[in-house]
C-alpha positions as CSV (number, residue, x, y, z in Angstrom):
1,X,5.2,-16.9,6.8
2,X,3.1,-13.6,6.2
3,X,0.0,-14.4,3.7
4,X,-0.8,-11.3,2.2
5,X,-4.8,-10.4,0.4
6,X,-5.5,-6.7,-1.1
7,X,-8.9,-5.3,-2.2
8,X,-10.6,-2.4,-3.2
9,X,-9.1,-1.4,-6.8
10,X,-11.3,-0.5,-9.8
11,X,-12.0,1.5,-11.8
12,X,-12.8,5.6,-11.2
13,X,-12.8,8.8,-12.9
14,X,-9.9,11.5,-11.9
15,X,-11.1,13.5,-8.8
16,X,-12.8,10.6,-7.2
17,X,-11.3,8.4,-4.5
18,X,-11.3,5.1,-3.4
19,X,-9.7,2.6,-1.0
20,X,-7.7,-0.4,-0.8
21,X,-7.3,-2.9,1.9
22,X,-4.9,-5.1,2.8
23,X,-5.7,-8.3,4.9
24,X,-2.7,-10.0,6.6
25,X,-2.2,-13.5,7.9
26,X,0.3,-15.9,9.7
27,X,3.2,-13.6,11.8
28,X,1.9,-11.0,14.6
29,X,0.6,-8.6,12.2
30,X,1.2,-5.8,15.1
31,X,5.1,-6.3,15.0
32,X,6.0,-5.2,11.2
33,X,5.9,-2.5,9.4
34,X,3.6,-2.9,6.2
35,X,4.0,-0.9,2.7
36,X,1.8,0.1,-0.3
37,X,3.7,-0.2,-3.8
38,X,2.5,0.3,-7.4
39,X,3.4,-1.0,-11.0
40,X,1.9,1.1,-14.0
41,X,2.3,-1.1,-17.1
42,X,5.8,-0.6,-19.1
43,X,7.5,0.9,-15.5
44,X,9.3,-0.5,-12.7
45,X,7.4,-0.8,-9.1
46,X,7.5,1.9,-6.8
47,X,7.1,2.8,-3.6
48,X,3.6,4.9,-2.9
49,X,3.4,4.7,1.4
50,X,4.9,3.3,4.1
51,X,4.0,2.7,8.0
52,X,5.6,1.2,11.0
53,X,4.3,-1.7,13.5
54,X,2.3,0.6,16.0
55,X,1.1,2.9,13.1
56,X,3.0,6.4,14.5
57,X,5.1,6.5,12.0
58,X,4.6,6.7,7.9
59,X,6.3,8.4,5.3
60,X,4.6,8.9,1.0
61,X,6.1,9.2,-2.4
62,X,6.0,13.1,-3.2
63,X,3.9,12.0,-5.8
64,X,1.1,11.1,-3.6
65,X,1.7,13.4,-0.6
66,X,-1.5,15.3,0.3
67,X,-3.6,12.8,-1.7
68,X,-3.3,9.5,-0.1
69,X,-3.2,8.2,3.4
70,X,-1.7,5.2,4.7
71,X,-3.3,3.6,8.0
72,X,-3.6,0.1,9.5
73,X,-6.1,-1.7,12.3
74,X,-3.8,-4.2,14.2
75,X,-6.6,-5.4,16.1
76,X,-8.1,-6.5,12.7
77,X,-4.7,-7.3,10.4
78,X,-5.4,-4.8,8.5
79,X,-3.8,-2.1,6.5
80,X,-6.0,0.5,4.7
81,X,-4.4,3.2,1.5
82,X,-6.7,5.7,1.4
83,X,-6.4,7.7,-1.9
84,X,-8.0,10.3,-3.0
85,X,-7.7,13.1,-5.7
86,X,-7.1,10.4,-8.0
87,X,-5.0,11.3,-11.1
88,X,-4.6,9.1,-14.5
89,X,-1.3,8.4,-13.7
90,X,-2.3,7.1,-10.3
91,X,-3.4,4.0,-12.7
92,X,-1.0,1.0,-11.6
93,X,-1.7,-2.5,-10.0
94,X,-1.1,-1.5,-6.4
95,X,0.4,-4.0,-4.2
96,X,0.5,-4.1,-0.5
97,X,3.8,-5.7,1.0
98,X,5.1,-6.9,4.8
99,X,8.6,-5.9,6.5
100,X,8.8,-8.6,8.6
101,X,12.7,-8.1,9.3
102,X,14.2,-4.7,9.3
103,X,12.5,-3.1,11.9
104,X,12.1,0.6,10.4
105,X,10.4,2.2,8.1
106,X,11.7,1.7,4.4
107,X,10.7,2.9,0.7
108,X,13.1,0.3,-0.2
109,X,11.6,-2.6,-2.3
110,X,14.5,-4.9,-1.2
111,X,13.7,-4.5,2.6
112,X,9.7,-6.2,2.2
113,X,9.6,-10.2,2.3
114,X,6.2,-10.7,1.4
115,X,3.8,-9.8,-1.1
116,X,0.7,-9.3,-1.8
117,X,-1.1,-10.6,-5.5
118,X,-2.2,-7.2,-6.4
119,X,-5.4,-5.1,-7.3
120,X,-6.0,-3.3,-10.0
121,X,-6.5,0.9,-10.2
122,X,-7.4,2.4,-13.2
123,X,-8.0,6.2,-13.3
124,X,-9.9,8.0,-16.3
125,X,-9.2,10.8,-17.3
């Protein structure tokens, strides 16, 4: 079992940044790869960043390339989204999620067992 805590949203103009955390518990955090997902309301969730067990590997959305960076601190179970250049439509509950099985590096929702609750970003414009 993977317990799963994220932090950080709010509310911000567009330009500003901010960043979300994402607390894990239960399973060696150090040996899964952890992913950042986001659900505006009215769409489906999608994938925003992604990054593997020893954190040399991560892959973004296009839509957040250049803007956002994904990071994690195994020593404190932590994952971090840094985001920045924050747009309107960046507005979404953003969720963190653990992939506790597959062993790569996925934008795939189906390949993340556990989820976090959620935290709220709103952008204004």
């Amino acid at each position: 079992q993977v317990q799963l805590a994220e932090s950080g949203g709010g509310l911000v103009q567009a330009g500003d940044s901010l960043r979300l955390s994402c607390a894990a518990s239960g399973r060696t955090f150090s040996r899964y790869s952890m992913g950042w997902f986001r659900q505006a309301p009215g769409k489906e969730r999608e994938f925003v960043a992604v990054i593997n067990w020893s954190g040399s590997i991560t892959d973004y959305a296009d839509s957040v390339k250049g803007r956002f960076t994904i990071s994690r601190d195994n020593t404190k179970n932590l994952v971090y989204l840094q985001m920045n250049s924050l747009k309107p439509e960046d507005t979404a509950v953003y969720y963190c999620a653990a992939d506790t099985d597959s062993g790569f590096v996925t934008s795939s929702l189906r390949s993340y067992d556990y989820w976090g609750q959620g935290t709220q970003v709103t952008v204004s414009s």
